[in-house]
C-alpha positions, -999 to +999 in steps of 0.1 A: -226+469-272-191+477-262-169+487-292-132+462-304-103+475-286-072+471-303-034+477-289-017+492-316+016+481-295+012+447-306+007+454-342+039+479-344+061+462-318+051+427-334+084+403-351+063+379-356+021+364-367-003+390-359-024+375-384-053+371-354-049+405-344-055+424-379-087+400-384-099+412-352-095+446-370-111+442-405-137+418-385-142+450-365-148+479-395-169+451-414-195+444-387-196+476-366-182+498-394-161+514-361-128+499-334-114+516-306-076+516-304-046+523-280-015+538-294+016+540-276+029+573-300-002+595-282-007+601-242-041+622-231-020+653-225-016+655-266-055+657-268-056+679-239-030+703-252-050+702-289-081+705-269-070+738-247-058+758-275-090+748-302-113+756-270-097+793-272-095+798-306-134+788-313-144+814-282-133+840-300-157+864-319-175+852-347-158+883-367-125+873-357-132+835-370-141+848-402-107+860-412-098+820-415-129+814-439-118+804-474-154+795-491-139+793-528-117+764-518-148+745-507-140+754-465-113+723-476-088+748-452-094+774-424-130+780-409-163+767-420-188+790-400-224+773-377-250+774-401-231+762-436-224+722-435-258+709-443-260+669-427-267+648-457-300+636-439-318+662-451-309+667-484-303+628-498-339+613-501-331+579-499-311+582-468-341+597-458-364+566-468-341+539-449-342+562-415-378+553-418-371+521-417-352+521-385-369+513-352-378+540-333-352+535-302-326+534-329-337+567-351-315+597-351-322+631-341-336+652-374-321+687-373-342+719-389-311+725-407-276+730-413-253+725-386-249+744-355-212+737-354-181+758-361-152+735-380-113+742-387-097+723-416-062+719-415-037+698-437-017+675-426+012+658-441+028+666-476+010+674-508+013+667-547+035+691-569+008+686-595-028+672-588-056+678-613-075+692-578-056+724-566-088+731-541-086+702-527-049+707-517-045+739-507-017+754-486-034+757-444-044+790-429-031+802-398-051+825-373-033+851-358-025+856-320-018+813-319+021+815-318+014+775-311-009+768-339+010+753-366+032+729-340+000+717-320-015+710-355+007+689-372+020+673-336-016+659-331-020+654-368+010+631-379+000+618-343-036+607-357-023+602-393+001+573-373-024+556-357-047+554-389-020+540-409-009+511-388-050+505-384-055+505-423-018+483-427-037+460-404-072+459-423-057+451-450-041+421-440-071+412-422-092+413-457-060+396-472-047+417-495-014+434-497+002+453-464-001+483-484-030+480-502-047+510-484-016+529-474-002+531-508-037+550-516-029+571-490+008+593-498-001+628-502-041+621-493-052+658-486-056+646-448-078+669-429-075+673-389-106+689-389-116+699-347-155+710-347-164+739-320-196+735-307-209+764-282-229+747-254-232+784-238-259+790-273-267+756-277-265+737-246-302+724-245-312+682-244-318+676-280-301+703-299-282+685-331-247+700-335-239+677-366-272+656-385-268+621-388-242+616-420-213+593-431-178+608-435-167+609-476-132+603-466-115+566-460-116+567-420-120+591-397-099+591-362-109+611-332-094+615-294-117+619-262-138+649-262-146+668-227-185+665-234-202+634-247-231+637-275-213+612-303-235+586-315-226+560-341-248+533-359-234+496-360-242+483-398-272+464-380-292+494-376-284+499-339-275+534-322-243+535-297-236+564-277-198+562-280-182+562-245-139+563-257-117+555-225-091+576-215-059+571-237-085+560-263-086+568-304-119+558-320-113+548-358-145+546-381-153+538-416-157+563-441-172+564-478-138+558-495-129+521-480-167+510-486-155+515-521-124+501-522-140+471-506-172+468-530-193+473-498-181+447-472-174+478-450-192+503-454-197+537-445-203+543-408-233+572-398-233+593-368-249+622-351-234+647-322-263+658-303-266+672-269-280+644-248-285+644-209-248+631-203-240+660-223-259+685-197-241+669-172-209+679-186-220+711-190-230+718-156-194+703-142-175+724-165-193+758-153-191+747-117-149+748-128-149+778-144-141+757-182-148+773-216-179+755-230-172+748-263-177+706-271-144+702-294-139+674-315-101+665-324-110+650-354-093+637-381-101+627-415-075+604-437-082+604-474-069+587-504-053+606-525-069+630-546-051+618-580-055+578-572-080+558-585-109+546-559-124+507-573-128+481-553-096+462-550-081+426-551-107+401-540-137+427-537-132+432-576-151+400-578-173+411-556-214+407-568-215+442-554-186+457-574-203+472-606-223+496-581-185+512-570-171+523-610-140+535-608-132+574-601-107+597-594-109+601-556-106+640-561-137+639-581-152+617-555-149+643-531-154+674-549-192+653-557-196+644-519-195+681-507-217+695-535-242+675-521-237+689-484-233+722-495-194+729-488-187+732-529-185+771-529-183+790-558-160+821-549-182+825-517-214+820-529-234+788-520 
């Protein structure tokens, strides 16, 4: 099944009905829980100038990485080391009991544990003079020796941050409720462009799980084109989809947060990165150039912010499904979610 393209050029150039359009978009996160979009604000060289400096920055030494790692703020900024983000497969049982349930073609890979992936959190966009949750906010980390860091960063960042906003302006019109019924959730979200470094050098073998099939806690998650396929998604049917994004593509997906805000007509979209045989492939081209091999992500994740109130809204208050979303402080939301997948430190020690 071919994932919804969308041309955001229509949506922010539009003077007139685009009514059609933005169903097309909340049709799209409702029945594949994912949408594919073109932006006319982001060109491939972006990604491939985020791409180039992430790919140098994860080959450094492990040591060197380190330095960035901030464990008492939950990894929420700088580094988060292979070996600590735990998928939520294997520790949330009943995630556990509806895999079961899946036919076999459509089963995800089971890891032997936490993930062999290096991550970089960095904020993006302002924060809140006063939140209840200070760890979740905290001021970014820069490595050192990456004059370009902080500009490459927040370029691609408010890039991605763009493209999500016009996409959640446009679900919620498609859902019929207010323009800014999403965005206004959003000012001051402690956004996340979060890139994951995964070393195909190590772990380069058919089968090797670089992140266990999960959902993203966050309200939706944006990514660019990586140089090595391996991203799988599940459509809310049950089936598996190697993503393929096209060149000058952003895929969008659902995350935890807007399956509460919408009492469950969207929810939560699960995915895998795993090393598959197109994945080889890639491998065996990039060595043949003389390329890093390091499988970056350019991900990032948009959140509501920490000090607003995450309940189903408008129509999907009345929603049969709504009593099993209570309202919650979307900090507290959070600060649950990574407990559960081991990224709620306590001063280092987890």
């Amino acid at each position: 099944m071919e994932l919804t393209v969308v041309d955001l050029s229509l949506y922010l150039g539009s003077k007139g009905e685009v009514k059609e359009l933005c169903g097309e978009v909340s049709r799209s996160l409702r029945e594949t829980g994912a949408l594919l979009v073109k932006d006319p604000r982001y060109t491939a060289e972006d990604n491939d100038r985020f791409l180039n400096m992430m790919e140098r920055y994860f080959d450094r030494p492990p040591e060197f990485k380190r330095l960035q790692e901030r464990p008492q703020l939950h990894y929420q900024v700088g580094v988060t080391p292979e070996g600590v983000e735990v998928p939520r497969s294997l520790v949330d049982e009943e995630m556990q009991e509806k895999l079961k349930e899946l036919p076999k073609e459509f089963q995800p890979s089971i890891p032997k544990g936490a993930d062999r992936k290096w991550r970089y959190m960095w904020r993006v966009g302002p924060r809140p003079s006063e939140t209840r949750f200070q760890e979740l906010n905290a001021e970014p980390v820069v490595p050192e020796g990456f004059p370009e860091w902080k500009d490459t960063m927040d370029s691609w960042g408010y890039k991605m941050i763009s493209a999500i906003e016009a996409v959640a302006e446009m679900a919620a019109i498609g859902f019929g409720l207010p323009k800014d019924a999403f965005t206004s959730l959003m000012k001051q979200g402690p956004h996340l462009l979060a890139p994951t470094g995964s070393d195909l050098r190590r772990y380069g073998q058919e089968g090797t799980v670089f992140a266990g099939y999960h959902y993203d806690l966050n309200f939706l998650t944006i990514h660019g084109r990586s140089r090595f396929p391996g991203l799988n998604i599940w459509l809310r049917n049950g089936q598996k989809v190697e993503v393929k994004v096209p060149v000058g593509c952003l895929l969008i997906h659902a995350g935890k947060q807007i399956e509460w805000l919408t009492a469950g007509d969207c929810i939560a979209g699960m995915h895998e990165v795993v090393v598959t045989n197109r994945t080889v492939d890639a491998i065996k081209l990039a060595t043949e150039q003389h390329r890093l091999l390091w499988r970056v992500s350019s991900t990032l994740f948009a959140h509501i912010a920490s000090d607003a109130v995450l309940k189903p809204l408008g129509c999907f208050a009345e929603s049969s499904l709504a009593s099993k979303y209570p309202a919650i402080y979307a900090g507290e939301f959070v600060e649950q979610e990574l407990a559960v997948i081991n990224l709620k430190g306590n001063k280092g020690e987890l």
